[in-house]
N, C-alpha and C positions, 0 to 999 in steps of 0.2 A: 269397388267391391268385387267384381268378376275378373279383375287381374289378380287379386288376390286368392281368389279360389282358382282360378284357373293356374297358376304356380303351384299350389298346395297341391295340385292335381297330377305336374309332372314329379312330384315324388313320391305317390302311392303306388303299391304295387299294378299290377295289370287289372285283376277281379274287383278290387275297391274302383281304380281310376273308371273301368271302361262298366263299372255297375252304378250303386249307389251316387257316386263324386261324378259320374254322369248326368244323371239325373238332374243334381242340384243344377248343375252349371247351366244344363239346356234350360229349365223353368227360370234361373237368374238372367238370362238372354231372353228370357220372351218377355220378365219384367220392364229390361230395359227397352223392349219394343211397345210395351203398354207405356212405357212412361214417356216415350215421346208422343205418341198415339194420340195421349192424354194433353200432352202440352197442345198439340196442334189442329186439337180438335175442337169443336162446337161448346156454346156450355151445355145444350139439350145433350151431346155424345159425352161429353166428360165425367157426366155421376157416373154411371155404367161401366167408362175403361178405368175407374179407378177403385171403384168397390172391385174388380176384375185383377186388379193391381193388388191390393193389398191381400186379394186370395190368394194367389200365387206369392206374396212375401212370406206371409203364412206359412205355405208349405215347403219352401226354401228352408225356412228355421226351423220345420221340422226335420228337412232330408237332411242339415247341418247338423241339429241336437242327434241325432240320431248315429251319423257317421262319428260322431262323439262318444256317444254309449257303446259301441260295437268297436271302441279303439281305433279307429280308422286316420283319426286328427288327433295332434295331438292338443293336450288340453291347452298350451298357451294360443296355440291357430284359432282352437275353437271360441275363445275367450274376446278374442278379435274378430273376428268374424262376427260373432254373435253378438257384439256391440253394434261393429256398423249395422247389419241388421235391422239391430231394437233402434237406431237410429232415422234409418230408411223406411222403417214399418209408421215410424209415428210422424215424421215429415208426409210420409203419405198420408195416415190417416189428418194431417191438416188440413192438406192440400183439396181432399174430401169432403170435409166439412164445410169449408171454405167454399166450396164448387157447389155443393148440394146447399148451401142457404143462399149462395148468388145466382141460382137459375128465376 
């Protein structure tokens, strides 16, 4: 997922790349440090980094829909993207569920 933004990123201009398409990328890098965080941690620590986890997926899919509406992606990037996404949003929320009834 973050190769794939991270590409889309070397063909925006400077204002989008080093603004908004910023943004997404640093919170989608701190996902993937809650998601290992998450594998390697306690069950008492794992409810917590992954309700933590799916905030931040959240707000990825908004800096994404949003770089969307403001024409920044185009709409087939966006389309893909915001699959894997709605992909990785709901594998999390399993993974969550999963976590918080086996404590």
């Amino acid at each position: 997922m973050y190769k794939e933004l991270y590409r889309i990123g070397k063909q925006l201009p400077k204002r989008e790349r080093f603004g908004i398409h910023a943004r997404a990328e640093d919170t989608l890098l701190s996902c993937l440090t809650l998601s290992i965080q998450s594998a390697l941690a306690s069950k008492q620590e794992k409810v917590a980094l992954l309700r933590s986890l799916q905030i931040r997926l959240e707000v990825v899919k908004q800096f994404v829909r949003l770089e969307h509406e403001l024409e920044v992606l185009p709409a087939e990037r966006y389309w893909m993207i915001a699959g894997q996404l709605r992909d990785l949003s709901r594998e999390t929320a399993g993974w969550y569920n999963y976590a918080k009834r086996s404590r």
